[in-house]
Every structure is written in structure tokens, then in C-alpha cells.
N, C-alpha and C positions, 0 to 999 in steps of 0.2 A: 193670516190671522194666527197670535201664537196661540200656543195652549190654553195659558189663563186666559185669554180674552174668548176663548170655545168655551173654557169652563163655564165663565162668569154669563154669556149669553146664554147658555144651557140653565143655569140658576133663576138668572133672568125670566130667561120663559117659565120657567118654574113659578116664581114668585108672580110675573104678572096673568100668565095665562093657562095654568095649572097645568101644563104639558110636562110629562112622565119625558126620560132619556127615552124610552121606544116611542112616544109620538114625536120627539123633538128626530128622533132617527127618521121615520116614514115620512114627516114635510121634509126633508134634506133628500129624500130617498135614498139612503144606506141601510146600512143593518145597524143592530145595537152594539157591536163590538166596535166600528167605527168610532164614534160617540168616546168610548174610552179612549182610543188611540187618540185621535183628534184633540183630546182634553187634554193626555200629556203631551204630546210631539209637536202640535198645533195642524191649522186648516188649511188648506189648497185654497187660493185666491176663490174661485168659484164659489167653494161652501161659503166663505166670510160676505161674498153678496148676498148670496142666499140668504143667509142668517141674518143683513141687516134691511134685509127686504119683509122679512117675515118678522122681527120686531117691531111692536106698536109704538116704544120709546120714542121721542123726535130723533129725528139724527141734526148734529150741530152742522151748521152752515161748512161747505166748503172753501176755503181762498186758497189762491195759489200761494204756494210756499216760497217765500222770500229766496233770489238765488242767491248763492255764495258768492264773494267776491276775491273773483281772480286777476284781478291786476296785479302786477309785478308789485314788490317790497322798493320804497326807494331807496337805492344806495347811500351809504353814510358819507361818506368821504371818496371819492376817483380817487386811486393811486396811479400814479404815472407809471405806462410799460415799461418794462424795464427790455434793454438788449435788444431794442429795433433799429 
């Protein structure tokens, strides 16, 4: 979770559940200096469950993420070896 998105759920909960940074710290169980760290630097995976466990918001549907495609490029044009 980076920072803005600890920001923005800390606000969050702000706005929807009038939770202060020291109640939004005591559900996370940290301290309040936390809370700042975490806002700039961002979250340990852990917290970022936490944090969307503890928001009433929906959370949007998960899909698996399309894989990348690694097949080879086709070749333009075979050149003929040369010196065999």
C-alpha cells in the first residue's frame, strides 16, 4: 500500500466513520507516529488488509490480471549463414 493510498484511507475513514489518526492507529494497533510514517513511505502488506477490511466502502470485484505475452517476435526476414 503506498503512502497516498494510507493517506487517502486514513481520510476515508475520517470522512465516513469519523475516526481521529489515534483511533484509525488503535484498530491497525500501532502507535500514532506510525500513521505518519505509513502516510509518507507507504504500508506493509499486512496493514493495507487491514485497512481494507476495516473499510465499510465496497471493495471492487477481483479478476485475474491478464498475463503478458511472451512468445517470441517473428523474425523479418532468415538471412542465410554465412561461413559454414
Amino acid at each position: 500500500m503506498t503512502g497516498a493510498d494510507f493517506a487517502a484511507w486514513v481520510a476515508a475513514m475520517k470522512a465516513t466513520r469519523k475516526w481521529t489518526k489515534t483511533r484509525c492507529a488503535k484498530e491497525l494497533g500501532c502507535g500514532i507516529n506510525q500513521i505518519a510514517v505509513w502516510s509518507a513511505q507507504g504500508a506493509p502488506t499486512y496493514i493495507g488488509l487491514a485497512c481494507a477490511a476495516l473499510d465499510p466502502r465496497p471493495v471492487a470485484p477481483w479478476s485475474e490480471p491478464k498475463a503478458p505475452d511472451i512468445r517470441p517476435r517473428e523474425r523479418a526476414a532468415r538471412q542465410p549463414r554465412r561461413g559454414r
